[in-house]
N, C-alpha and C positions, 0 to 999 in steps of 0.2 A: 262499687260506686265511686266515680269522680271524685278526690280531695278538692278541697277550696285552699289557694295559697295562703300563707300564716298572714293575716292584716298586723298593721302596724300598728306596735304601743302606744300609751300617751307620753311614759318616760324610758331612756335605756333601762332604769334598775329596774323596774320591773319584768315579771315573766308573760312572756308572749301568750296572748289569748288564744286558747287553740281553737282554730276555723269549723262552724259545725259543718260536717257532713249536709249531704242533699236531703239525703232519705229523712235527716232530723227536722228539716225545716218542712218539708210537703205534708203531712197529718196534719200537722197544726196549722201551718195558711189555709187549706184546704175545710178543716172543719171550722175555721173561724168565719172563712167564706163560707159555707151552706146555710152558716145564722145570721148572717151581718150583711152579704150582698145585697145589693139596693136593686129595687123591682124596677127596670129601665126599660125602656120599649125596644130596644134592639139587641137585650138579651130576649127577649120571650122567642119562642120557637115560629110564629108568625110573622115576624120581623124577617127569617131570611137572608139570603145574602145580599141581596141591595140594599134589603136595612139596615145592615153592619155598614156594608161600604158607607151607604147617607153619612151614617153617624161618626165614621173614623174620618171621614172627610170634615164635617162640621167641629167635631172636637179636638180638632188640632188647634190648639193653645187659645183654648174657647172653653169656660167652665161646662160642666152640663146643666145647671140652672139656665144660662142661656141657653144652651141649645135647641131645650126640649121641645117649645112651644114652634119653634121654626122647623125641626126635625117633623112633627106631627105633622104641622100643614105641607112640610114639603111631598113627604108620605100617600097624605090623602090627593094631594093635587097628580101627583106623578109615581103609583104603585109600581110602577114598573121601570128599568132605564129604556126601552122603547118610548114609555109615554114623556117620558123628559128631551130624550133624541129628535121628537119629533117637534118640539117646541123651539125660537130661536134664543142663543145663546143668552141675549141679553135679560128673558123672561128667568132663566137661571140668576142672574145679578139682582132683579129685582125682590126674589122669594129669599134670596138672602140675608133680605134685610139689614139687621146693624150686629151680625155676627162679626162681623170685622175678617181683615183678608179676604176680599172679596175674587181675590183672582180665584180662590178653590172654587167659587162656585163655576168658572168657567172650566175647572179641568174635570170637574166632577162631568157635566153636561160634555165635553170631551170626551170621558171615559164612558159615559151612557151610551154614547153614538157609536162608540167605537165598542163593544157590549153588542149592540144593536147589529153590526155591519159583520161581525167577526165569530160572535156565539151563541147566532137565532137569539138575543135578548137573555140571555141568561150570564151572571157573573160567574166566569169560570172559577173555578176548583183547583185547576192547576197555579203552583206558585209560580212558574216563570210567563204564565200566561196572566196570573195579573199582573205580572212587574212590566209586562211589556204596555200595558195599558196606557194612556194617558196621563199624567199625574200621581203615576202610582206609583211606590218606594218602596224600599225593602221591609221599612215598617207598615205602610199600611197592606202592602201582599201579604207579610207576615199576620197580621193582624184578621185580615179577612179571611183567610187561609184556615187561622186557628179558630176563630169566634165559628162565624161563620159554617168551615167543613168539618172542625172537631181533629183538622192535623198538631202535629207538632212541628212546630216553629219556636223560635227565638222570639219572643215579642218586646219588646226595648220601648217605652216612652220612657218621657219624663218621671214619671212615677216609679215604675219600674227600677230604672237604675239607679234612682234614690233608693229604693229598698234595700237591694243587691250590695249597693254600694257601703250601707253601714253594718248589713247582717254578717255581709261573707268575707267583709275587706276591711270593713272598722274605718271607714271615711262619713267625713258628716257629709258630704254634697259628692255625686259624682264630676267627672269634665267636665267640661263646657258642651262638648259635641261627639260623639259616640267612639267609643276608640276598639282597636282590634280587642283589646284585653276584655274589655265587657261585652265582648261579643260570645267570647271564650266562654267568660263565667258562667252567662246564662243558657250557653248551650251544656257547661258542665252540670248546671242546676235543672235543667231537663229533664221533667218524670220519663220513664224509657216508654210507658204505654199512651198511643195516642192521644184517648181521650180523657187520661188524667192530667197530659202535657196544656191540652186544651184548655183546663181549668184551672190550672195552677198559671196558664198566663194572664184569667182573668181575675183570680186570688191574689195575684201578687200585685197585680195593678191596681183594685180595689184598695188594699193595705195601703199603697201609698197614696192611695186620694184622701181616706179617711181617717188613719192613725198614726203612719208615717212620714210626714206632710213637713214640707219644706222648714216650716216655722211650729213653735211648738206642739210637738210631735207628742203623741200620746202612748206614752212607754208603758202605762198602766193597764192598756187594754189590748197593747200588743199579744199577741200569741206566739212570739217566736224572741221575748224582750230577753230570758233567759238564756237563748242562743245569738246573741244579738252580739258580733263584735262591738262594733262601735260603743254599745252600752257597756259590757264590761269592760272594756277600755279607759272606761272612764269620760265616753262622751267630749274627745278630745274635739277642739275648734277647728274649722276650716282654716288650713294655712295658706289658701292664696287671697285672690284681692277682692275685697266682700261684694257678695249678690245683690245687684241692683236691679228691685224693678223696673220694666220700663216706662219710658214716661209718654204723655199722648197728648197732654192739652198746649196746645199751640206748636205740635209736631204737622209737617206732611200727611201724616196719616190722618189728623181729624181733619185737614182741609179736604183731603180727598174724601172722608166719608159724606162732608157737610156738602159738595159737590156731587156722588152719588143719592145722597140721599134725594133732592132735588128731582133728578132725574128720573130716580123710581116710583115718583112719588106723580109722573108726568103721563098719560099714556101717548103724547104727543113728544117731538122733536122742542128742546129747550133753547130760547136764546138766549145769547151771552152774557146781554143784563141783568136775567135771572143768577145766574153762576157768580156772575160777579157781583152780588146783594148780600153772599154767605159769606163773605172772607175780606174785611177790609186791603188788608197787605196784598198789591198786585203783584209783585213778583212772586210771590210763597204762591198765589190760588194762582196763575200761571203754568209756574212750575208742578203744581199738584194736578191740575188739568191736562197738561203735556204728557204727564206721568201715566194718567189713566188712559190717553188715547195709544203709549205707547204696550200699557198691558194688555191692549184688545179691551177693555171694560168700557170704553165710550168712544162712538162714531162721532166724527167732526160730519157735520153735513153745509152746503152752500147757505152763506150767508147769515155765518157766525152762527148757524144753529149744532145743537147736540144730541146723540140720542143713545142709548142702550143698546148693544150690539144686535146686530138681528142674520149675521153669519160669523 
């Protein structure tokens, strides 16, 4: 089995924490997950692969508290990526509601169509066949792929390489943005059989939603705290420049929701006196309006009117 490289101390005089093994962390994630995973609708077996896709689409950097209620009706409205393909783009923006990042819901309704025109409606199985999708990445291919068909894959969120990153490396925080090296790790940390690969990427993901977790982490109910770099290290600090939430109120981004919302809320074409009743400061809701008609999320029509895309 693959070694994990030696993580770094907290001081030179002390002796180096030696890196667990793969094989030592997989029983324990794995039996922590068959007791503690959370009953979600796109794990259940009726969920399917457009149910994974929906949901790795909606939950990128989107709690699943929110999700859920939006994930359900989007589900029931559109069971299939045909029945969503056959709809226009802009009925995609409006079932989005206030998930935030609303361009995903245009790539998702991309990737439906393109589902639809490419594999008689069915989300293919092949991983280079989802990466060529629409809006697809190597994480949500990976993700779909594993969830989904039961392969193995590398599956890398957020969560994940916080795990990674403090178990096998002794780092409190991973980079910023995915680097070759954790690419390495997690393909070192790879169960060899399919479908325990399968689960150990939704094991290790769980961990870091629930006990692993950016901000006081729960080392008590860890199941891997006694193979845990980082913990026996001594729980050394992050040495670069501290993590800052982001911020939203009186950003771009709430002008632009407080503008979409309007419009979703419309099944008619909006006029500009409307739009311009949600955001005193005319250059910010200008520039925010400008913004969305350049992302495709909202048609200008004649005569200062607005409307939700409908190609």
């Amino acid at each position: 089995m693959t070694s994990i490289d030696t993580p770094p101390t907290s001081s030179a005089a002390e002796a180096p924490v030696a890196p667990a093994l793969p094989s030592e962390l997989h029983g324990p994630v794995l039996a922590w997950f068959d007791r503690h995973a959370r009953d979600l609708p796109w794990r259940r077996p009726e969920a399917g692969a457009w149910g994974v896709m929906v949901s790795e689409f909606m939950l990128q950097q989107t709690p699943v508290v929110r999700v859920l209620p939006v994930y359900e009706q989007w589900l029931a409205r559109w069971p299939r990526p045909a029945d969503l393909a056959a709809e226009a783009p802009g009925e995609a923006v409006r079932a989005w509601g206030r998930l935030g990042y609303p361009r995903r819901a245009l790539r998702l309704h991309a990737a439906a169509v393109a589902i639809t025109e490419r594999h008689h409606g069915d989300v293919p199985a092949d991983h280079g066949q989802l990466l060529a999708l629409p809006g697809i990445g190597e994480y949500t291919a990976a993700a779909v792929a594993s969830f989904a068909y039961g392969q193995r894959h590398a599956v890398l969120d957020t969560n994940v390489r916080r795990v990674f990153a403090r178990a096998a490396t002794g780092v409190q925080y991973p980079p910023n943005a995915t680097t070759a090296a954790e690419r390495r790790l997690a393909r070192a940390l790879l169960p060899e059989d399919e479908g325990t690969a399968s689960r150990w990427a939704a094991a290790s993901m769980e961990l870091g939603a629930l006990v692993c977790t950016a901000k006081n982490e729960d080392c008590g109910r860890c199941p891997i705290a006694d193979r845990c770099a980082w913990r026996l290290s001594g729980k050394p600090a992050h040495d670069g420049p501290p993590r800052r939430g982001q911020t939203y109120a009186g950003t771009d981004r709430q002008v632009r929701g407080r503008l979409l919302a309007v419009l979703r809320e419309s099944a008619d074409p909006v006029a500009q006196a409307a739009l311009d009743a949600v955001w005193d400061e005319p250059v910010q809701r200008a520039r925010a309006l400008d913004g969305l008609v350049a992302d495709g999320l909202v048609e200008p029509l004649d005569g200062g009117r607005y409307r939700l895309p409908l190609s």
